[in-house]
C-alpha positions as CSV (number, residue, x, y, z in Angstrom):
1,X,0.0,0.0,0.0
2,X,1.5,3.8,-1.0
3,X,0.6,5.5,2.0
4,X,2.8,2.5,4.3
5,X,5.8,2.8,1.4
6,X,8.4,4.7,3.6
7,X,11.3,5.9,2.0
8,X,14.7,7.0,3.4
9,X,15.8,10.8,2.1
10,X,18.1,13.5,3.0
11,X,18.7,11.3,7.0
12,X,15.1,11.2,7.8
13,X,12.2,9.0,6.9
14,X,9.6,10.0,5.0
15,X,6.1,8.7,3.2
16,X,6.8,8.1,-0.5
17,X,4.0,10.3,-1.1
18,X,6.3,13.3,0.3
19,X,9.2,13.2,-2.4
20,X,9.0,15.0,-5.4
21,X,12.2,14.7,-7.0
22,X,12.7,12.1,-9.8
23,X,14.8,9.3,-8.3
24,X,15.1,7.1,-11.4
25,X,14.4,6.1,-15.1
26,X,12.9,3.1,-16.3
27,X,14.1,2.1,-19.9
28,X,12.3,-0.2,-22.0
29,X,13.0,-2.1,-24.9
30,X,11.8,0.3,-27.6
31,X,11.4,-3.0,-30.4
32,X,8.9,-5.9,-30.1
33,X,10.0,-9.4,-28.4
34,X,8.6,-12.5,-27.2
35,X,8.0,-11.6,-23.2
36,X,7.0,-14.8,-22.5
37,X,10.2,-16.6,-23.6
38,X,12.0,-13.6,-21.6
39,X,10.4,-14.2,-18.6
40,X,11.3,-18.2,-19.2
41,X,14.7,-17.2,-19.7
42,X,15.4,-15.2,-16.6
43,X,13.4,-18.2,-14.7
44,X,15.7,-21.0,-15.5
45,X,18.8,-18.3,-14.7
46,X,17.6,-17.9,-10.9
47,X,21.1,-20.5,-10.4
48,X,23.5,-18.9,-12.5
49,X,25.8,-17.7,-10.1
50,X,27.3,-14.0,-9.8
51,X,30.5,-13.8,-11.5
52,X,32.4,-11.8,-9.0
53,X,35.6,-12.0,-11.6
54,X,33.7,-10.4,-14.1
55,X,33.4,-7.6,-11.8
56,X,37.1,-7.1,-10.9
57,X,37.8,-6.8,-14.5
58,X,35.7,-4.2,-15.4
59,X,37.0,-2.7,-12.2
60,X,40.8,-3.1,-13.6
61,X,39.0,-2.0,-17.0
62,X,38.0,1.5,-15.2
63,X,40.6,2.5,-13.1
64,X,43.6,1.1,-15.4
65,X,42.8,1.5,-18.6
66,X,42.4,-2.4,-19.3
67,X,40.5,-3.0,-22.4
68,X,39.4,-6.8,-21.9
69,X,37.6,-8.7,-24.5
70,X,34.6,-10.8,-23.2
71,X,34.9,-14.6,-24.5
72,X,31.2,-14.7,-25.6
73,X,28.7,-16.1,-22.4
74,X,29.5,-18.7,-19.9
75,X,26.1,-19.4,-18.5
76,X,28.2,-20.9,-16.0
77,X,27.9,-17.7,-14.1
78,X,26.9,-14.1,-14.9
79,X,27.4,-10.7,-14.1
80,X,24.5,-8.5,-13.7
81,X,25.2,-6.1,-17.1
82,X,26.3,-9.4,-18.7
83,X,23.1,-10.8,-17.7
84,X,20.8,-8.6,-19.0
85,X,22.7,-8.5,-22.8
86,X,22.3,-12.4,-22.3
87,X,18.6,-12.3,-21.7
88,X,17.7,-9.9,-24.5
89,X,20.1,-12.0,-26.7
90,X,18.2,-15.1,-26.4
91,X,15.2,-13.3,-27.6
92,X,17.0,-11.6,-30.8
93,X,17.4,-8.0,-29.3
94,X,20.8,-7.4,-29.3
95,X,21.5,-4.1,-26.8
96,X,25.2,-3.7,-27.5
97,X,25.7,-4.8,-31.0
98,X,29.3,-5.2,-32.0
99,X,30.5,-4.5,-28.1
100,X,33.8,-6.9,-27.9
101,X,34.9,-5.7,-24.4
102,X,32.9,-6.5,-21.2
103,X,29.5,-5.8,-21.1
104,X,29.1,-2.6,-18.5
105,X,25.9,-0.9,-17.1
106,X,27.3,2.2,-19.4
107,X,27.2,0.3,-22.7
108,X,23.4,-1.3,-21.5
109,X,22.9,2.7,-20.4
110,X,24.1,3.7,-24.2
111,X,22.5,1.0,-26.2
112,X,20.2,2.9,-29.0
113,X,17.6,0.0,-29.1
114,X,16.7,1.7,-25.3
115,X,14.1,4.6,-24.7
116,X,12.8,6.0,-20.9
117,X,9.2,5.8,-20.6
C-alpha cells in the first residue's frame, strides 16, 4: 500500500508520497520481443551464479585502462550487465551490438535499441 511505502531521504524518513524529486528512469525495450520466452529465460537463470571475476575486471578495466575482451557467455555464471545483454540476446534484441569488451551498465545505459518511458 503507498501511504505505508516509507522511503529514506536526506537522513530522515519520510512517506513516499512526500518526495518529489525524480529518483530514477525506467528504460524499455523500444522494439517488439517475445516476453513470455524472456520471462522463461530469466526463470531458468535464478542459479546462474554472480561472477564476482567479471566484476574485478571491469573494475581493472576502469581504473587502469584495461581493455578486456569478453569470451562470448559462460552461463556458468553471470554478471549483472552481462546478464541482461544475455537475456535480451536469447530473444533476438541485441543491446550492444558489436560490443567486444565487457558488457558494463554504461554500454546497457548507451545502447540505441533503449528509450525512458
Amino acid at each position: 500500500h503507498l501511504m505505508d511505502i516509507k522511503a529514506f531521504s536526506k537522513s530522515k524518513i519520510r512517506h513516499i508520497s512526500e518526495i518529489k524529486t525524480k529518483q530514477y528512469e525506467v528504460f524499455r525495450v523500444k522494439e517488439e520481443y517475445d516476453v513470455d520466452k524472456l520471462i522463461k529465460i530469466t526463470k531458468q537463470s535464478e542459479d546462474i551464479p554472480y561472477d564476482y571475476m567479471a566484476v574485478l575486471r571491469l573494475f581493472l578495466r576502469y581504473v587502469f585502462g584495461f581493455n578486456m575482451k569478453r569470451k562470448g557467455y559462460d552461463i556458468k555464471s553471470l554478471y549483472c550487465s552481462e546478464f541482461v545483454d544475455y537475456a535480451f540476446n536469447c530473444v533476438d534484441v541485441d543491446l550492444v551490438e558489436g560490443e567486444e569488451s565487457l558488457i558494463s551498465i554504461e554500454c546497457v545505459y548507451k545502447s540505441n535499441k533503449l528509450e525512458v518511458r
